[in-house]
C-alpha positions in Angstrom: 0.0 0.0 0.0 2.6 2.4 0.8 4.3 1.9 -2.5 1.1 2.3 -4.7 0.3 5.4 -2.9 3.5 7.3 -3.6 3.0 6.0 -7.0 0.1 7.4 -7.0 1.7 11.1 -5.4 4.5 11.0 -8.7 1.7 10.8 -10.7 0.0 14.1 -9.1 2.9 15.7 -9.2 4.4 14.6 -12.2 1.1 16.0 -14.3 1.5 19.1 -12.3 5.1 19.5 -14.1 3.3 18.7 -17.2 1.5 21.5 -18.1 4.8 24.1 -18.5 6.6 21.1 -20.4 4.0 20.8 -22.8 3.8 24.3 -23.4 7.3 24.1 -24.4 7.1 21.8 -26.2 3.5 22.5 -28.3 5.7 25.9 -28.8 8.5 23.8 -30.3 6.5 21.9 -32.3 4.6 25.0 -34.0 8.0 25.9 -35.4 8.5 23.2 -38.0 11.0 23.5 -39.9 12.9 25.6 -37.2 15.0 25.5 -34.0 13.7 27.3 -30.7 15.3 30.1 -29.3 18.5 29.0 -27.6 17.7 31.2 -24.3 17.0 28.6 -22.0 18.8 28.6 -18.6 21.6 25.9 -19.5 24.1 25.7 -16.1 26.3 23.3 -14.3 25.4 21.9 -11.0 26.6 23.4 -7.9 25.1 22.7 -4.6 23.0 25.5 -4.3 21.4 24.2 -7.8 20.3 20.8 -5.9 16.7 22.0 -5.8 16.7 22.5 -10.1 18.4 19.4 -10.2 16.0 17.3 -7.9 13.6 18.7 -9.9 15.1 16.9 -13.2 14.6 13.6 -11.9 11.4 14.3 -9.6 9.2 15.0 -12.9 9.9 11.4 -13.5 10.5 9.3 -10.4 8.4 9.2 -7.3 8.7 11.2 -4.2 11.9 10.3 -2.0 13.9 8.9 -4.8 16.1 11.9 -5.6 18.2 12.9 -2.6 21.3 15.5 -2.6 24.5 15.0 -0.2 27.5 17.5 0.5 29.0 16.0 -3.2 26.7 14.4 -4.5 23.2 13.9 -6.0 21.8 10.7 -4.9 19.3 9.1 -6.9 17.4 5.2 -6.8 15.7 4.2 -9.6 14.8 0.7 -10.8 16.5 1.5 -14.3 13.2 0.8 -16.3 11.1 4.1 -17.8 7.4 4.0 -16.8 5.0 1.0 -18.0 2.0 2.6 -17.7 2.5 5.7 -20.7 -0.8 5.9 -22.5 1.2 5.0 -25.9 2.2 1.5 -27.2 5.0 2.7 -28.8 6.4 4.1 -26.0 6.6 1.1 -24.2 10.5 0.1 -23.4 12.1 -2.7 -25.9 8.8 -2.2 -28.3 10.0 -1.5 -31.7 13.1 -3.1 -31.8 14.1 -5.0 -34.9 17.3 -7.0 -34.2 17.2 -8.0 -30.6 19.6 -9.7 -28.4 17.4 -12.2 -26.8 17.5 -10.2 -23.5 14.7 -8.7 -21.4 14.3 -5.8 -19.0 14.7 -7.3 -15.6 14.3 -4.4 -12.7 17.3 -3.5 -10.7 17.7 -1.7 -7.2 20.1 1.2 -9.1 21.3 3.8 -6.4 23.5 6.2 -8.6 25.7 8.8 -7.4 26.1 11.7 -9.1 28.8 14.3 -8.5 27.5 17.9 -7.9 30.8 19.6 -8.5 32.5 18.4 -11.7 36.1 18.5 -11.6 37.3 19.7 -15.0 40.1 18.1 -17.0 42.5 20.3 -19.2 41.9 17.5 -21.7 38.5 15.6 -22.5 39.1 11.4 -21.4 37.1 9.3 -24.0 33.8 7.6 -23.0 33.8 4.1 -21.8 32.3 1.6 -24.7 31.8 -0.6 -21.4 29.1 0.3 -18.8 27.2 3.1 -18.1 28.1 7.0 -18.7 25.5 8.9 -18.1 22.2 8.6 -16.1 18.6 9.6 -17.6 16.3 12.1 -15.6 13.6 8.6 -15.0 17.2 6.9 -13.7 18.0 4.9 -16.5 21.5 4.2 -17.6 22.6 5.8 -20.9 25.4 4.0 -22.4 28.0 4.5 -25.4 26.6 3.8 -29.0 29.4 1.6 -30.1 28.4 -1.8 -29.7 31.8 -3.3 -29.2 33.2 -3.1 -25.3 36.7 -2.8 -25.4 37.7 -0.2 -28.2 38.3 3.3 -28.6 35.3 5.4 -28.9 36.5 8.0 -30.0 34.7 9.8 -33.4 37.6 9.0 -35.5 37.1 5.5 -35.1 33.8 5.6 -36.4 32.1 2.6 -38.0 28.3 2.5 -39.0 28.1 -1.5 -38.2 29.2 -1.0 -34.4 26.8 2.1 -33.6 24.0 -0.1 -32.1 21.9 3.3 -33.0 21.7 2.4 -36.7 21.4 -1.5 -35.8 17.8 -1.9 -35.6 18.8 -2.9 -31.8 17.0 -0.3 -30.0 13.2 0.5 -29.1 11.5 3.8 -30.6 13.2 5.4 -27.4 16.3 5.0 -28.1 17.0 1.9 -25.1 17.1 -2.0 -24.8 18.4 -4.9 -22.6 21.7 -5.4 -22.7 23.6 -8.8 -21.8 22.7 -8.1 -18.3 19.6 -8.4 -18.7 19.5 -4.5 -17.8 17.7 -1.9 -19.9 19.9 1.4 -20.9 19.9 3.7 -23.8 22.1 4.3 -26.5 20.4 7.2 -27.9 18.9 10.8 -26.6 15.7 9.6 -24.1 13.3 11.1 -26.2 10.1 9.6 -25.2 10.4 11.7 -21.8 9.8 14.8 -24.1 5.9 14.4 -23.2 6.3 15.2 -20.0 10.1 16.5 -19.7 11.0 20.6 -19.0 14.0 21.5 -21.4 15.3 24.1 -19.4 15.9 21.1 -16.9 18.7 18.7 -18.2 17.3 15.2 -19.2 20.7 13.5 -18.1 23.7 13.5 -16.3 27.0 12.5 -17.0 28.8 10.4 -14.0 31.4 12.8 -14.2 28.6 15.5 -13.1 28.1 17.1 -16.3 24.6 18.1 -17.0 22.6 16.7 -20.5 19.9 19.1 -21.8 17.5 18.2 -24.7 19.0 19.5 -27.6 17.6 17.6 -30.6 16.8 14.1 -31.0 14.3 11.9 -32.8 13.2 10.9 -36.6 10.8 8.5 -37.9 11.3 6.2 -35.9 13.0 7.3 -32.9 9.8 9.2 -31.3 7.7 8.2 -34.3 8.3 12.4 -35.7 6.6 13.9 -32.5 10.4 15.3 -31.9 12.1 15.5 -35.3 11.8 19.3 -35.6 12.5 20.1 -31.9 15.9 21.6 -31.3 17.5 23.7 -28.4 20.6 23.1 -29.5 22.9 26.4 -29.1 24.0 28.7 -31.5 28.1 27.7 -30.7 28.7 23.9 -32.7 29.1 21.4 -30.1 32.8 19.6 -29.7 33.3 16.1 -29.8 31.8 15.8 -26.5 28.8 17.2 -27.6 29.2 19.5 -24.9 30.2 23.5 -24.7 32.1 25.5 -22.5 30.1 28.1 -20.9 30.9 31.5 -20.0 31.3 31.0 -16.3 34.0 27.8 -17.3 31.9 25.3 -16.8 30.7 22.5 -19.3 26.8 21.4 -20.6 26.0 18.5 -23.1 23.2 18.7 -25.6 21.9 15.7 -26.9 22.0 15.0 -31.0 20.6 13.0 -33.8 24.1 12.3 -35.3 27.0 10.8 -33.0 27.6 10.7 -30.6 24.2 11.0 -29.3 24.8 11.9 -25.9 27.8 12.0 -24.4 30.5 11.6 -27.0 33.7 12.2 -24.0 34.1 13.6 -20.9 35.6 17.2 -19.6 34.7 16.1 -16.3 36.9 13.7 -14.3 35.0 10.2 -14.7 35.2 7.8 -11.6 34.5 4.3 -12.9 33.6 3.5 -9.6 30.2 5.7 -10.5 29.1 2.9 -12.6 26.6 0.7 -12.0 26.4 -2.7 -14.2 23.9 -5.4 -12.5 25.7 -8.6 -12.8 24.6 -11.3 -15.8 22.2 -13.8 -14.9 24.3 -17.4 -14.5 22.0 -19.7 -16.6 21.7 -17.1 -19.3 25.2 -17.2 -20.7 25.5 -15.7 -23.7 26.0 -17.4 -26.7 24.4 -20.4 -25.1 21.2 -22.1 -26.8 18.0 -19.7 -25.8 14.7 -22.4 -25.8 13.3 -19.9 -28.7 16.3 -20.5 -31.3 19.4 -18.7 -31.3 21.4 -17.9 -28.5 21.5 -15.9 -25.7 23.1 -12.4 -26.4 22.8 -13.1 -29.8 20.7 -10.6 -32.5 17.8 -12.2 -34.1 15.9 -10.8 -36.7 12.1 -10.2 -35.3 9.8 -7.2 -34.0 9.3 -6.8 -30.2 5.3 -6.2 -30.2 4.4 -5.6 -26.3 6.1 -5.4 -22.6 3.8 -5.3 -19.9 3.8 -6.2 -15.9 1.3 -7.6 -14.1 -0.1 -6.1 -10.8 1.8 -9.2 -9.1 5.0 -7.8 -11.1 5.6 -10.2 -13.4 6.7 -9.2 -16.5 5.2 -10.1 -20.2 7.6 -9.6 -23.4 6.1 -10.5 -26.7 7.3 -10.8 -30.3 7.0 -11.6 -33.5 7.9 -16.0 -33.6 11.1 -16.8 -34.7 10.2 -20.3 -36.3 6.6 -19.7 -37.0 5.3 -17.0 -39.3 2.2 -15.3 -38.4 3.0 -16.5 -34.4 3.6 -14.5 -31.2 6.0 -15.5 -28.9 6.7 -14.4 -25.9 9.0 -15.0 -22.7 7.2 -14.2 -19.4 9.2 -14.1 -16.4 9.0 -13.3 -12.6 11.3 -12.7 -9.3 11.3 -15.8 -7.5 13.6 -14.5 -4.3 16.2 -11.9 -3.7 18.7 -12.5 -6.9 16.9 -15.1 -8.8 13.8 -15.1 -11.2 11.9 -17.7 -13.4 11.9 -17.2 -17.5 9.3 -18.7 -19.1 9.6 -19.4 -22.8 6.3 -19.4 -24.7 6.5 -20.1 -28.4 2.8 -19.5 -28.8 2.0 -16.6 -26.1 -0.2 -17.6 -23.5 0.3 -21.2 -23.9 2.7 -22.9 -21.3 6.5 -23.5 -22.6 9.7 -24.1 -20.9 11.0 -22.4 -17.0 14.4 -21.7 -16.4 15.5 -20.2 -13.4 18.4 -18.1 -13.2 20.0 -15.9 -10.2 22.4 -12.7 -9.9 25.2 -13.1 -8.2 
């Protein structure tokens, strides 16, 4: 009871926020064709921002989960976006094309933010492995490149590694990764609806603040976003980011690479980042009961994702061996570090259980 009715308090107070985001956003969208002014009050965090900053995240998580410290701004999230958005499409993992045979399993994130980035005289490239950057509903953001242990940075560029232009992600720019942990790769842009611009959308572990600056095509956003930009008037550097007057850095989200956060002019502390550990009996490249393997892309369309009011979990997609059939895997926490998968060929008939733990 207690969680359902602070549930229920976000969503009060997450429709108050709503009405001066969507009149932002309405004015965007009247100027097709054009960017918005580029007046809005971009600034790095300091501790006497926390209030803005809580803010960020507080449009999008529920009361108590945003907290700031001395150094830092605290924030615990479960690391998926909300399941209950009035649009289909919206849904996390829907859309995606060439998936990895991994689902969105919930995780107990509690990220650490610093409030007072400490800037380098150089930018340090972006980690391809882990997590980078944190989303204002606390989901990870991640590098594009889809390769863990190489240089990321632009010069290195190739089209088949940007897991952008893969057909891996949902219309929101996320998906499960081999951890079985949902993260984007691309600007959030499904929190447009209900996001503030003049509030960052993300923060960089290093501290540095992510606003909204453009993001979203056909696909990504389904064209609701393709024609909103607050991107500055000075071109962004490799970082995406600028320097602003006062010294200190902002990133802007784009539709080109690097997306997000292309490197880092704040000091990155890899002990910032957060990666929930892979589940033992799902091992990738090891056979998955619906063909292929584990970790492996398939070609197929994610249709639906869905949780029950006794949290389990529904995933369903286009069949894999059976045209015209829906599959799906439905799976649910079975103690502290372990859950059940079940593996329907033909959703809603009984298929094969595994159980698999964290540890």
């Amino acid at each position: 009871m207690p969680m359902q009715h602070n549930k229920l308090i976000g969503r009060v107070l997450r429709a108050a926020k709503l009405t001066v985001a969507m009149v932002l956003l309405i004015w965007g969208r009247s100027s097709v064709g054009q960017s918005l002014p580029t007046d809005l009050a971009q600034s790095s965090p300091t501790t006497t921002d926390c209030a803005t900053y809580e803010a960020a995240f507080e449009s999008h998580l529920d009361p108590g989960a945003v907290n700031c410290t001395a150094n830092f701004l605290e924030v615990g999230a479960t690391g998926l976006p909300d399941l209950t958005s009035g649009s289909r499409e919206d849904l996390p993992m829907v859309g995606i094309l060439s998936w990895i045979q991994r689902v969105a399993v919930p995780y107990d994130y509690r990220w650490r933010i610093p409030l007072t980035p400490a800037w380098l005289a150089a930018p340090a490239e972006a980690s391809a492995r882990g997590p980078i950057a944190v989303a204002v509903d606390g989901v990870p953001i991640f590098h594009y490149e889809r390769r863990p242990d190489v240089s990321t940075s632009l010069d290195n560029y190739e089209q088949r590694n940007d897991t952008v232009v893969q057909g891996e992600l949902d219309q929101c720019g996320g998906h499960a990764g081999q951890g079985e942990d949902y993260h984007y790769h691309y600007a959030p842009v499904c929190l447009m609806d209900e996001h503030n611009p003049e509030l960052p959308i993300a923060f960089g572990l290093d501290g540095t603040p992510v606003y909204f600056g453009e993001g979203g095509d056909d696909y990504y956003g389904r064209g609701r976003y393709s024609d909103l930009s607050y991107l500055p008037d000075e071109a962004l550097d490799a970082c995406n980011a600028i320097q602003l007057p006062d010294g200190n850095y902002v990133h802007f989200t784009t539709k080109t690479p690097p997306y997000v956060v292309g490197c880092h002019h704040g000091s990155f502390n890899p002990e910032l980042q957060i990666e929930p550990p892979p589940f033992d009996a799902l091992a990738q490249r090891t056979p998955s009961p619906l063909g292929g393997s584990y970790g492996e892309p398939v070609s197929t369309l994610i249709t639906d994702f869905a949780e029950t009011a006794e949290g389990e979990y529904r995933l369903a997609f286009e069949s894999l061996t059976t045209p015209g059939a829906t599959s799906a895997i439905v799976y649910r926490q079975s103690s502290e570090t372990c859950w059940e998968f079940e593996y329907q060929l033909v959703a809603g008939e009984t298929g094969q259980t595994t159980a698999a733990c964290r540890h």
